[in-house]
DRENDO-37575 format. One record per residue: residue number from 1; x, y, z of N, C-alpha, C, O in turn; chain. Coordinates in steps of 0.2 Angstrom, whole numbers, plus 5000, padded with zeros to 4 digits. Each point is the difference from the previous one (the first is absolute). Layout:
BEGIN
{vexdo NUM, {X, Y, Z}, {X, Y, Z}, {X, Y, Z}, {X, Y, Z}, 'A'}
...
This chain:
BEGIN
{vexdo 1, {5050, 5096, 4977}, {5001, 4996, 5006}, {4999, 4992, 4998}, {5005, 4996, 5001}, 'A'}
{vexdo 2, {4989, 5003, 4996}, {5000, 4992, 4995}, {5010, 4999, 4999}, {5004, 4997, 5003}, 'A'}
{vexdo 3, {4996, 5006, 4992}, {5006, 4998, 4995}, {5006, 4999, 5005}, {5004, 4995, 4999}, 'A'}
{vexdo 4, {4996, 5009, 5008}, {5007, 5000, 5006}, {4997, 4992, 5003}, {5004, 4995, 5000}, 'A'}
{vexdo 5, {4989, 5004, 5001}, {5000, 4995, 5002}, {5001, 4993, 4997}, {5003, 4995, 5002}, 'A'}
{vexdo 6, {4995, 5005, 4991}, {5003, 4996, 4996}, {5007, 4999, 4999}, {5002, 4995, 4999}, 'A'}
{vexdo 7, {5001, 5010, 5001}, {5008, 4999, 4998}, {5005, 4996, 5008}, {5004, 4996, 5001}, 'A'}
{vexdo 8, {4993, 5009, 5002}, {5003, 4996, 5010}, {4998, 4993, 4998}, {5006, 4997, 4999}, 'A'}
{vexdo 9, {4988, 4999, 5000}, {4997, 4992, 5000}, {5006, 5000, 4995}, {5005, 5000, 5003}, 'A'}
{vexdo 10, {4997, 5000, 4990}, {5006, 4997, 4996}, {5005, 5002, 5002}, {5004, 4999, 4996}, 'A'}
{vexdo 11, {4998, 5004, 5009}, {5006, 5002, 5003}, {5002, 4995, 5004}, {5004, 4996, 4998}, 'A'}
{vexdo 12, {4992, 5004, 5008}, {5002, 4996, 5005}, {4996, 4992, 5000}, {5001, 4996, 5005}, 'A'}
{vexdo 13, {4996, 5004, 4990}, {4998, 4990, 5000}, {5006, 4997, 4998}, {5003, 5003, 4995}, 'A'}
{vexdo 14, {4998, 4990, 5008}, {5006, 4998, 4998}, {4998, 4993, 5000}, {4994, 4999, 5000}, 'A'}
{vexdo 15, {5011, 4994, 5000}, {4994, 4994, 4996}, {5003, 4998, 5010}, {4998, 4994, 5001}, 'A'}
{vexdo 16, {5003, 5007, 5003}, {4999, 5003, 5007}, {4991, 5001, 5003}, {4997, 4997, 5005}, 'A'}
{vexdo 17, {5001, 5005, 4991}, {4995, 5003, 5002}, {4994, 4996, 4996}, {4994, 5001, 5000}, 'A'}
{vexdo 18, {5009, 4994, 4995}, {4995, 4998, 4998}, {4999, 4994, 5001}, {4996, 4996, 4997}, 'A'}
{vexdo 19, {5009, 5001, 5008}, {5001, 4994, 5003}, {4995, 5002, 5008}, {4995, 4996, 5001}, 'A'}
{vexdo 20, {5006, 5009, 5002}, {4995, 5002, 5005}, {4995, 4999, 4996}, {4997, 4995, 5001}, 'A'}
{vexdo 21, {5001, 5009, 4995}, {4992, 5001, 4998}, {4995, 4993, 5000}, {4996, 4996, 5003}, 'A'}
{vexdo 22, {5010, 5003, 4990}, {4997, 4991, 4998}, {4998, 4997, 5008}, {4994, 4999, 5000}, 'A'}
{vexdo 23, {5010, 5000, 5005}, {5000, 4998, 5007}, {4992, 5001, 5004}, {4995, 4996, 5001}, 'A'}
{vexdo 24, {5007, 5011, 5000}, {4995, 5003, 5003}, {4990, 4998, 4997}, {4995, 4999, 5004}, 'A'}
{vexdo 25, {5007, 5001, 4989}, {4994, 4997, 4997}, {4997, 4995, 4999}, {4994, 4999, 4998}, 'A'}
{vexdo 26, {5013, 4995, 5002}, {4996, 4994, 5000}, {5000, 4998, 5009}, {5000, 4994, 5001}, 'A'}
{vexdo 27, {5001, 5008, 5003}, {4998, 4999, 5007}, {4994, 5004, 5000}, {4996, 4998, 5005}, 'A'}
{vexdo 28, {5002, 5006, 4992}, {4993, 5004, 5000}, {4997, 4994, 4998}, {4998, 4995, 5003}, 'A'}
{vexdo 29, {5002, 5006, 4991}, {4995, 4993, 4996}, {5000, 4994, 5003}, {4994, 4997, 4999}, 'A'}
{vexdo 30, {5011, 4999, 5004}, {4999, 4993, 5002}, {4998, 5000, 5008}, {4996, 4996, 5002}, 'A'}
{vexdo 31, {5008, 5010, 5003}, {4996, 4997, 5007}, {4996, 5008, 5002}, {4995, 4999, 5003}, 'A'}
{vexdo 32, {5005, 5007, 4996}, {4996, 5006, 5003}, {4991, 4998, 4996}, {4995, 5000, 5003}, 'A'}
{vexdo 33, {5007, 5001, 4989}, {4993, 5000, 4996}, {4997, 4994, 5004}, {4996, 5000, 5005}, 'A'}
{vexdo 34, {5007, 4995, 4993}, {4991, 4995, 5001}, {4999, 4998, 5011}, {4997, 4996, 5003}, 'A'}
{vexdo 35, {5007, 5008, 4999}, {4997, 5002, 5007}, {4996, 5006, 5002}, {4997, 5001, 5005}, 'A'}
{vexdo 36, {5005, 5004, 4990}, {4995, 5006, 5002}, {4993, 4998, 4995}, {4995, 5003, 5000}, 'A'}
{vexdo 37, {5006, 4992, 4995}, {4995, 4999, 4995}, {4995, 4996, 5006}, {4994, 5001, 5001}, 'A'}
{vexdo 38, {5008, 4994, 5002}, {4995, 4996, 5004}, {4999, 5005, 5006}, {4994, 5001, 5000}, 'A'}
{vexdo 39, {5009, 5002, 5004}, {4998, 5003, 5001}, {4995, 5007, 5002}, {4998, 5002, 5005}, 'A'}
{vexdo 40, {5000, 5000, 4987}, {4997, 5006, 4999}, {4993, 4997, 4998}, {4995, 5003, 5000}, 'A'}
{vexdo 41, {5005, 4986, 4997}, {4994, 4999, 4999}, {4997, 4998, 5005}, {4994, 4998, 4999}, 'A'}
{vexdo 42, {5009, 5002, 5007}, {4997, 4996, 5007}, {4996, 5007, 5002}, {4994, 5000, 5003}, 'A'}
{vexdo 43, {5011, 5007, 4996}, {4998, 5004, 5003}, {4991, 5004, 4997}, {4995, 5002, 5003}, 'A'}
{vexdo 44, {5007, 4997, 4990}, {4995, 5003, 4998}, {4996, 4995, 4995}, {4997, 5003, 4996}, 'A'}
{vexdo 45, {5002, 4991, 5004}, {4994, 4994, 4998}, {5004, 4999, 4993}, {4997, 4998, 4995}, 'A'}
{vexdo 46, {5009, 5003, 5004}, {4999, 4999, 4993}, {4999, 5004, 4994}, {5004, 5000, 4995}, 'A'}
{vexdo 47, {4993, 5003, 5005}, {4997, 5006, 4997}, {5004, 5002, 4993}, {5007, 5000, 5000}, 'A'}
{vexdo 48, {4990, 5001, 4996}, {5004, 5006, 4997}, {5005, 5006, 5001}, {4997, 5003, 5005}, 'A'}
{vexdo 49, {5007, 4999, 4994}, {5005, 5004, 5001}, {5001, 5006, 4997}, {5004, 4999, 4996}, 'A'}
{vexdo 50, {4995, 5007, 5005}, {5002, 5005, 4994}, {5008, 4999, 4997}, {5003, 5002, 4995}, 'A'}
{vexdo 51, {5000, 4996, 5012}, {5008, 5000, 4997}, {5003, 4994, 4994}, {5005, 5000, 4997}, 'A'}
{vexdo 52, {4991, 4996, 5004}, {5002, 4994, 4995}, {4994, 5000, 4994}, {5000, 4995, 4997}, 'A'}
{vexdo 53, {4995, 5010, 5002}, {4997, 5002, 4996}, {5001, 5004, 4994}, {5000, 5005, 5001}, 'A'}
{vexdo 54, {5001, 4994, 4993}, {5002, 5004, 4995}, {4994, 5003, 4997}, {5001, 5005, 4997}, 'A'}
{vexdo 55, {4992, 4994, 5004}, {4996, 5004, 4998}, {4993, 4999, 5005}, {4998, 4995, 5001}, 'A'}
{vexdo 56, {4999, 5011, 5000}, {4997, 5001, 5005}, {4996, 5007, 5003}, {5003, 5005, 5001}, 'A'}
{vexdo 57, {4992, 4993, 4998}, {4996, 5007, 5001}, {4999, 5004, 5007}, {5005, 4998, 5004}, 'A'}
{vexdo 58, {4991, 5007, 5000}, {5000, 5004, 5005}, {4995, 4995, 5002}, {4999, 4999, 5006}, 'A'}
{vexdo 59, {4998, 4998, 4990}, {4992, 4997, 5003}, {5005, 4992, 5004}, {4998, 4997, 5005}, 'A'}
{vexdo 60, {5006, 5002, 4991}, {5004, 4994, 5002}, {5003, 4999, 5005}, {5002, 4995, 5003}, 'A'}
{vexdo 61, {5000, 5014, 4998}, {5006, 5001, 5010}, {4996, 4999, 5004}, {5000, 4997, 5005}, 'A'}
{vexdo 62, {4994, 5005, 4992}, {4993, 5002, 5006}, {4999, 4989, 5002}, {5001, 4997, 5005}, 'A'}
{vexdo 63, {4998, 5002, 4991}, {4996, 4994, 5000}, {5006, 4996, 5003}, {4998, 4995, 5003}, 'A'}
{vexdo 64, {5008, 5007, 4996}, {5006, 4995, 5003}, {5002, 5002, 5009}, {5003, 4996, 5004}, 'A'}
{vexdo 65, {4996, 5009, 4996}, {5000, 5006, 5008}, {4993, 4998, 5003}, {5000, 4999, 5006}, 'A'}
{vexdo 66, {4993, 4998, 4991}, {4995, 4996, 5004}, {5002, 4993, 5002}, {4999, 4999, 5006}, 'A'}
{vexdo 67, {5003, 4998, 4989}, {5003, 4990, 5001}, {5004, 5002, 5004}, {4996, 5000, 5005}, 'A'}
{vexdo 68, {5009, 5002, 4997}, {5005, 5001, 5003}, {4999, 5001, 5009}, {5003, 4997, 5004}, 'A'}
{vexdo 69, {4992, 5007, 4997}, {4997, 5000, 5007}, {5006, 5004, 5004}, {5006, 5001, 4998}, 'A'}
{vexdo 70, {4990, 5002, 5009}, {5004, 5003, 5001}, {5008, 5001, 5002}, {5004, 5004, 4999}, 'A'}
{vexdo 71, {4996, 4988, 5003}, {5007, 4996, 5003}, {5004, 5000, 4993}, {5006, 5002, 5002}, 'A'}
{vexdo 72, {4993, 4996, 4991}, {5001, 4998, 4996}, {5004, 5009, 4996}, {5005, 5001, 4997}, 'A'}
{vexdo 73, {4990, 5002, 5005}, {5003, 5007, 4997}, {5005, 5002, 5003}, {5005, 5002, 4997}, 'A'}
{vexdo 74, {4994, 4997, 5010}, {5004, 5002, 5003}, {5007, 4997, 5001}, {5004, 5004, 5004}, 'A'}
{vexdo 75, {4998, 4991, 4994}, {5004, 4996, 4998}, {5004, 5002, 4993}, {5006, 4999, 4999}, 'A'}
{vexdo 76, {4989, 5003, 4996}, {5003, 5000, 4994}, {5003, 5008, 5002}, {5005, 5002, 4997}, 'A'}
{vexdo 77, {4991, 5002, 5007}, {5006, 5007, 5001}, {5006, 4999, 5001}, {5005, 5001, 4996}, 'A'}
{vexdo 78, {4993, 4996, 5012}, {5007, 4998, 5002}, {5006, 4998, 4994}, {5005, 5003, 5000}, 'A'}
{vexdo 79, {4993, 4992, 4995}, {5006, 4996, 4996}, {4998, 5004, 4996}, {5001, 4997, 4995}, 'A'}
{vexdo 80, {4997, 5010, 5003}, {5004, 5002, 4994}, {5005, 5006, 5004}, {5004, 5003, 4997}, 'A'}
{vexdo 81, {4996, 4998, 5010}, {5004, 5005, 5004}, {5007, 4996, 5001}, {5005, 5004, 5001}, 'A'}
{vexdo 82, {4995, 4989, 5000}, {5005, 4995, 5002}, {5004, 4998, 4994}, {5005, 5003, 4997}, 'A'}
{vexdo 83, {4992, 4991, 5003}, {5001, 4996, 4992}, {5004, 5002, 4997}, {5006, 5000, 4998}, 'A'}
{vexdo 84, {4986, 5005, 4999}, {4998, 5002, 4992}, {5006, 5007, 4998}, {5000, 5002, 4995}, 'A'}
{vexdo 85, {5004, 5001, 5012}, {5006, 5004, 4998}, {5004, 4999, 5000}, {5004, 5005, 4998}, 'A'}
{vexdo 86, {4998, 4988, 5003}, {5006, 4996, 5000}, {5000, 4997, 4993}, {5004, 5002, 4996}, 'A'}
{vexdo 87, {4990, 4991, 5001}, {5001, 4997, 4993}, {5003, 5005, 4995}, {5003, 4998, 4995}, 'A'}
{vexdo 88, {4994, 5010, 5005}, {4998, 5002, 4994}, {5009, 5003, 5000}, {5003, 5000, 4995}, 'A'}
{vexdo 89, {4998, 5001, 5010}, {5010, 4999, 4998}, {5004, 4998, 4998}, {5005, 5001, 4997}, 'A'}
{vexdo 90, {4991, 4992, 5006}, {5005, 4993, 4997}, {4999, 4998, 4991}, {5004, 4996, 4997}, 'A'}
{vexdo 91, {4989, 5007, 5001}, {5004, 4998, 4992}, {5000, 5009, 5000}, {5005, 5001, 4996}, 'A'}
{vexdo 92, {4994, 5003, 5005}, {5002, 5008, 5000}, {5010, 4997, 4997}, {5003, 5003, 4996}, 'A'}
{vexdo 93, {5000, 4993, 5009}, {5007, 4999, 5000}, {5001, 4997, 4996}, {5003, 5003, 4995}, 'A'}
{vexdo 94, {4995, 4992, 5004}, {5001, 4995, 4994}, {4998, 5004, 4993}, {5004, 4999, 4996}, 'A'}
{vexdo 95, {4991, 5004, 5002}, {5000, 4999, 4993}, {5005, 5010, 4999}, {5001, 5002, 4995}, 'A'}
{vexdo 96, {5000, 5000, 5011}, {5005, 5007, 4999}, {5006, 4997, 4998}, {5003, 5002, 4995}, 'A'}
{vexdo 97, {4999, 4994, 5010}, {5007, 4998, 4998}, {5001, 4996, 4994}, {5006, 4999, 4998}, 'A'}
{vexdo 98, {4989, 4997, 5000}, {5002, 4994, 4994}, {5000, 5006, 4994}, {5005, 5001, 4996}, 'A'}
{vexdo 99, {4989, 5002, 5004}, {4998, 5006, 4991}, {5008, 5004, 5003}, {5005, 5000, 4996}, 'A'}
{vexdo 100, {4997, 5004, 5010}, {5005, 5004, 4999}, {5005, 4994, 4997}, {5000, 5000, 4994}, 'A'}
{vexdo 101, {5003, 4997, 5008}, {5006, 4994, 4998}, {5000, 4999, 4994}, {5005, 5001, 4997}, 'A'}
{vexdo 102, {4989, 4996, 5000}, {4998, 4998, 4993}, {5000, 5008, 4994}, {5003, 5001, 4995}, 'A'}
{vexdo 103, {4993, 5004, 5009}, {5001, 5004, 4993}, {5006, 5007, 5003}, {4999, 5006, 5000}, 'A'}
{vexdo 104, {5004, 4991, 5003}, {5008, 5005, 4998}, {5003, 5000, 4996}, {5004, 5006, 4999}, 'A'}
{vexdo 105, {4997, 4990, 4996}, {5004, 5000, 4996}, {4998, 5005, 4995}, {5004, 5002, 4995}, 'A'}
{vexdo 106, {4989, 4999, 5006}, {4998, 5006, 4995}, {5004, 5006, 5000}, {5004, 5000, 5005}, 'A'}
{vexdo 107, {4995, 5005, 4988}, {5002, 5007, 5004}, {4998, 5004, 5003}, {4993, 5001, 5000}, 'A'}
{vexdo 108, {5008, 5003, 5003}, {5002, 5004, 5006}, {4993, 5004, 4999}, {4995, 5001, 5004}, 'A'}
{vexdo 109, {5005, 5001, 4988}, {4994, 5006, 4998}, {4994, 4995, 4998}, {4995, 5003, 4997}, 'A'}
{vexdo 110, {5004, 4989, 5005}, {4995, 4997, 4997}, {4997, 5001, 5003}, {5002, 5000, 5006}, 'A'}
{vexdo 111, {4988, 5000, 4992}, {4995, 5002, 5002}, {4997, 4990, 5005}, {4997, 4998, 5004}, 'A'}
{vexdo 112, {5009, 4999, 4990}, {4997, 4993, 5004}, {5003, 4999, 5008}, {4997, 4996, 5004}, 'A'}
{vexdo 113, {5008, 5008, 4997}, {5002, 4999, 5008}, {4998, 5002, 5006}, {5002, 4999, 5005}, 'A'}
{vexdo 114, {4990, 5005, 4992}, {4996, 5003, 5004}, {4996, 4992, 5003}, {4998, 5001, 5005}, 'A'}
{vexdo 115, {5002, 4993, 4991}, {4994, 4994, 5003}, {5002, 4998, 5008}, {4996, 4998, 5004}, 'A'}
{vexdo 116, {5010, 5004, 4997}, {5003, 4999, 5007}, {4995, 5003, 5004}, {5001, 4998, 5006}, 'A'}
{vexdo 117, {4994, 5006, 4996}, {4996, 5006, 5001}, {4994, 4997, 5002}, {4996, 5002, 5005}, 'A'}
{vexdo 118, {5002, 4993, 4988}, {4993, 4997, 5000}, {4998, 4997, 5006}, {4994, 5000, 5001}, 'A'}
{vexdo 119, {5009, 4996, 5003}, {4999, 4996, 5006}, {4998, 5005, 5004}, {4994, 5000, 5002}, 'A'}
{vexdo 120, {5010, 5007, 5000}, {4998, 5006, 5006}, {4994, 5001, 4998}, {4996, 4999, 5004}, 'A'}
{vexdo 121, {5002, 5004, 4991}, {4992, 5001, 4997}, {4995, 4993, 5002}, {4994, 5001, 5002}, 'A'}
{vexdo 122, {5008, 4992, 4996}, {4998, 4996, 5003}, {4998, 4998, 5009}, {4995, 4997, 5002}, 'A'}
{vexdo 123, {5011, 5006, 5001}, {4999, 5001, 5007}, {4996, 5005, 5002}, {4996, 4999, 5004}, 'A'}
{vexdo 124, {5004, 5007, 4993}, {4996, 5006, 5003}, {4995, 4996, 4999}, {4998, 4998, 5005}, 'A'}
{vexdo 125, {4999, 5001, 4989}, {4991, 5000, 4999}, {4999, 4992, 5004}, {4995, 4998, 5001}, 'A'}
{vexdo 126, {5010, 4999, 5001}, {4998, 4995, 5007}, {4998, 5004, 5007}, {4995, 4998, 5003}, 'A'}
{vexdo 127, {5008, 5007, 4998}, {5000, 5001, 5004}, {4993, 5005, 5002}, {4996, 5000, 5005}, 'A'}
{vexdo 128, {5004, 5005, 4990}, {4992, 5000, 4999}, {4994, 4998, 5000}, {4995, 5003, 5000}, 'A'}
{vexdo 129, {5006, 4990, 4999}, {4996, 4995, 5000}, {4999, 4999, 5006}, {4994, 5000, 5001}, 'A'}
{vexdo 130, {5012, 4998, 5005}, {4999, 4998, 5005}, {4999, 5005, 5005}, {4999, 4999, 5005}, 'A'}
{vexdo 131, {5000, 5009, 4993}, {4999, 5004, 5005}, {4992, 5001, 4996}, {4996, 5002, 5005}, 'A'}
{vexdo 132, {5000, 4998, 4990}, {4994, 5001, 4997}, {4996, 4993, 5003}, {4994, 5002, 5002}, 'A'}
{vexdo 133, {5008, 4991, 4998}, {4994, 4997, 5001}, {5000, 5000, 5008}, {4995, 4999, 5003}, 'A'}
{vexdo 134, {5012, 5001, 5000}, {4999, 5000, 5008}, {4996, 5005, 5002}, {4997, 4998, 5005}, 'A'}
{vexdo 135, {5002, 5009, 4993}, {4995, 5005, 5002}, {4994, 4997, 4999}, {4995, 5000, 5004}, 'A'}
{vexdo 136, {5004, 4998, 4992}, {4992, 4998, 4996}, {4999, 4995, 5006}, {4996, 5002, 5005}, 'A'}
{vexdo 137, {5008, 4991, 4996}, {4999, 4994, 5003}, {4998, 5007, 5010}, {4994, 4999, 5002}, 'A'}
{vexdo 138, {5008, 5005, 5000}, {5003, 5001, 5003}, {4992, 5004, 5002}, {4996, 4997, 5004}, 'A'}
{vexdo 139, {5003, 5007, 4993}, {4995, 5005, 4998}, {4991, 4996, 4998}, {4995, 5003, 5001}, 'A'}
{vexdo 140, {5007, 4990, 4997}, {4994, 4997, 4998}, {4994, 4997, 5005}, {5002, 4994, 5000}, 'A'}
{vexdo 141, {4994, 5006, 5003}, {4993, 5003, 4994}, {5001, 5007, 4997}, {4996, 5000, 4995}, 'A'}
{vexdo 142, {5007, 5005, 5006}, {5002, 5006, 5000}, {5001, 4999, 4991}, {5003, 4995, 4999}, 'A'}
{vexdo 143, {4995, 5009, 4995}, {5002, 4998, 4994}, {5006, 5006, 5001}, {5000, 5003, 5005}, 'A'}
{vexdo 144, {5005, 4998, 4989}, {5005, 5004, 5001}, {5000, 5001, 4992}, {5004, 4996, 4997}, 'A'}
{vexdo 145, {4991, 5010, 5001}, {5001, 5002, 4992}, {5006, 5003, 4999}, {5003, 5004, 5003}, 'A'}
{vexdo 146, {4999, 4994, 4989}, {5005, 5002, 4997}, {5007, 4993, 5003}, {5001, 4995, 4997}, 'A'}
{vexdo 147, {5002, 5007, 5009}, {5002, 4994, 5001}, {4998, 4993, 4997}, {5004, 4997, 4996}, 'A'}
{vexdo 148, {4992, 5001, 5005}, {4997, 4995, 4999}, {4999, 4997, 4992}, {4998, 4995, 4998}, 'A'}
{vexdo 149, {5004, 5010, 4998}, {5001, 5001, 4993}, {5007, 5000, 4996}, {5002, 4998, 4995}, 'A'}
{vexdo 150, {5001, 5005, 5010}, {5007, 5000, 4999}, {5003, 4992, 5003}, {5004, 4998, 4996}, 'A'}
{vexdo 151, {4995, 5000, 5008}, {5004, 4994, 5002}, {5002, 4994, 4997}, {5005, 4998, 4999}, 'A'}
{vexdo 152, {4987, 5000, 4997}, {5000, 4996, 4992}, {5005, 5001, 4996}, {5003, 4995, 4997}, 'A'}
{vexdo 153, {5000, 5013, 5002}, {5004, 5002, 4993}, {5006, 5001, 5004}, {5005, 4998, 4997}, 'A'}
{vexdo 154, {4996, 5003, 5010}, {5006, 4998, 5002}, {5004, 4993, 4998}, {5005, 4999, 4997}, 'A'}
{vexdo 155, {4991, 4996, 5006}, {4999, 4992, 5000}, {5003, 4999, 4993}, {5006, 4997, 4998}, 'A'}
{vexdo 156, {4990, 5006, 4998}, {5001, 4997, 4991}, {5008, 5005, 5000}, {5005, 4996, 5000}, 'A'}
{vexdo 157, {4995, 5009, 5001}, {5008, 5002, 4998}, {5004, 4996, 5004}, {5002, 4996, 4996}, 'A'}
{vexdo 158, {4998, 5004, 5007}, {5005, 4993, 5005}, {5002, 4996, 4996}, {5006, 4999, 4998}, 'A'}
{vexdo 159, {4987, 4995, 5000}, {5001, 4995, 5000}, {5005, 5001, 4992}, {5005, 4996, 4999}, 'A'}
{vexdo 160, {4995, 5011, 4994}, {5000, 5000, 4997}, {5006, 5001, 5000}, {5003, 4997, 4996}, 'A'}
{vexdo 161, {5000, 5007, 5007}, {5008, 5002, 5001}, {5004, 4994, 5003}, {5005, 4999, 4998}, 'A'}
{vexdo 162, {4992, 4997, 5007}, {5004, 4997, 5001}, {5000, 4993, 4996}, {5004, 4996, 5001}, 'A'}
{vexdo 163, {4992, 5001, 4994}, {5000, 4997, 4994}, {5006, 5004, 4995}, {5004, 4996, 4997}, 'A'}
{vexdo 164, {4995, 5009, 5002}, {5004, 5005, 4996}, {5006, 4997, 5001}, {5003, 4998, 4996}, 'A'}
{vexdo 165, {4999, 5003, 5010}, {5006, 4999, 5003}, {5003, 4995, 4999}, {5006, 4999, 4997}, 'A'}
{vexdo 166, {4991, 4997, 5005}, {5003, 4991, 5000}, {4999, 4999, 4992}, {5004, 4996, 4998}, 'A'}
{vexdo 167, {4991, 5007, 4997}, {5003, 4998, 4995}, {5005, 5003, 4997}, {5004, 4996, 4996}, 'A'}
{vexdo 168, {4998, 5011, 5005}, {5005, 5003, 4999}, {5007, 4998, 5000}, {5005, 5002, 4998}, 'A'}
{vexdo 169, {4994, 4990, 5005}, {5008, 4996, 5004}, {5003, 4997, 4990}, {5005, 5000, 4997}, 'A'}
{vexdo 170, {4990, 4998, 5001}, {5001, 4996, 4996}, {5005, 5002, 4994}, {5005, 4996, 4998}, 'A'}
{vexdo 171, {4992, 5012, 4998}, {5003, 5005, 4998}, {5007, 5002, 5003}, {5005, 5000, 4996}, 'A'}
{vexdo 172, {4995, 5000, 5008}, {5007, 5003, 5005}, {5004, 4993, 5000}, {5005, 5001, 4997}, 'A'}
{vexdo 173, {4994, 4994, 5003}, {5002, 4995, 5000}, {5004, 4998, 4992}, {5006, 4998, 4999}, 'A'}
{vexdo 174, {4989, 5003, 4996}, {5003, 4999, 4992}, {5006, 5006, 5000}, {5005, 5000, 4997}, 'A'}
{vexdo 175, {4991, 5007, 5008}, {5005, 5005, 4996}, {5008, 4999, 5004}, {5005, 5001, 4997}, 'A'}
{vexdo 176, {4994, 4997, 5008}, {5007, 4999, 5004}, {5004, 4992, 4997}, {5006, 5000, 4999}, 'A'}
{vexdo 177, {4991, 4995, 4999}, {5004, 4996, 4995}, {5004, 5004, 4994}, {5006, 5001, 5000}, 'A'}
{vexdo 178, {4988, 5001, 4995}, {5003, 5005, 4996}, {5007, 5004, 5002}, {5006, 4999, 4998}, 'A'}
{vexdo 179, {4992, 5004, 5006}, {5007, 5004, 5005}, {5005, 4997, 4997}, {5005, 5003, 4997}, 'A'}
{vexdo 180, {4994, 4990, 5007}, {5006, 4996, 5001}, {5004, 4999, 4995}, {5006, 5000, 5000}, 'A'}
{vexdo 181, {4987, 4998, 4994}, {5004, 4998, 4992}, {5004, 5003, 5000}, {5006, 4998, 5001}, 'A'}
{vexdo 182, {4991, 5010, 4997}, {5003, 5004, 4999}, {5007, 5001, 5000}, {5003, 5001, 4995}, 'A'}
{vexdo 183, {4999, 4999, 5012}, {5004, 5004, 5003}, {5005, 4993, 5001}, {5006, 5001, 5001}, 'A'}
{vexdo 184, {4993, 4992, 4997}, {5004, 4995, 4999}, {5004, 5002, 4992}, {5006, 4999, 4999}, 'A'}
{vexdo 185, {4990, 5002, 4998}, {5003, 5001, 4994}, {5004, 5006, 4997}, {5003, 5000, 4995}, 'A'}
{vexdo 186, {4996, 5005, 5009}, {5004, 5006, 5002}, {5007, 4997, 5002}, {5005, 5003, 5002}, 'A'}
């Protein structure tokens, strides 16, 4: 199912699609982020974030689900039910269609054509994120074991596949020049 999925994403990305994405993404970045970023610190004091957090413990959700106060949790549920299922599309699009464009030119049977993939693995464990600390936030004084342990390593995979991702552009970049040599000198 993986491999049908990856090969549809190099099927149908076209440089179409990656004039949308590029789009879509810097309008995320220049006017949607720093309005839900002001936003979510008016709502919630400031505070620490598990979503913009790369390392962080259960004692740390607890402790950022207290600063936060009731209105403040309650706020951050809402934006990760709103928001937070919209941004994680928008580079979900962006780094699907740039890694598919850039490593097509592999073959067919390479195991590197699978990086197109990394980003969806990057959006899942976002998204576990965002359904594991809104129960906690949701739930708290209430503690929620195991959740509450899990959410940290959600976070960390995220943040780690979608760095994975974005550096993966660099390599896709050299190997699609190369291509090009190539295929000039042919």
């Amino acid at each position: 199912m993986l491999k049908k999925l990856s090969d549809w994403f190099y099927q149908r990305v076209n440089w179409f699609w990656v004039v949308a994405a590029v789009v879509v993404f810097a309008c995320f970045i220049a006017f949607i982020l720093p309005w839900q970023a002001a936003k979510s610190e008016e709502a919630t004091g400031g505070g620490q974030s598990p979503d913009c957090s790369f390392l962080y413990t259960a004692d740390d959700l607890y402790q950022m689900a207290e600063q936060y106060g009731e209105a403040g949790r309650s706020a951050y549920i809402h934006a990760r039910f709103t928001f937070d299922l919209i941004w994680p599309l928008a580079y979900l699009f962006l780094l699907v269609v740039l890694l598919s464009v850039l490593y097509r030119v592999l073959p067919v049977k390479s195991p590197w054509r699978w990086v197109n993939l990394i980003p969806v693995l990057g959006w899942a464990m976002d998204m576990f994120e965002n359904v594991g600390a809104s129960l906690i936030m949701y739930r708290y004084p209430e503690r929620t074991p195991v959740l509450v342990e899990l959410t940290p390593i959600f976070t960390l995979l995220k943040w780690c596949l979608i760095y994975a991702s974005f550096a993966l552009l660099v390599p896709g970049v050299l190997i699609r020049v190369l291509y090009y040599i190539r295929k000039r000198k042919n």
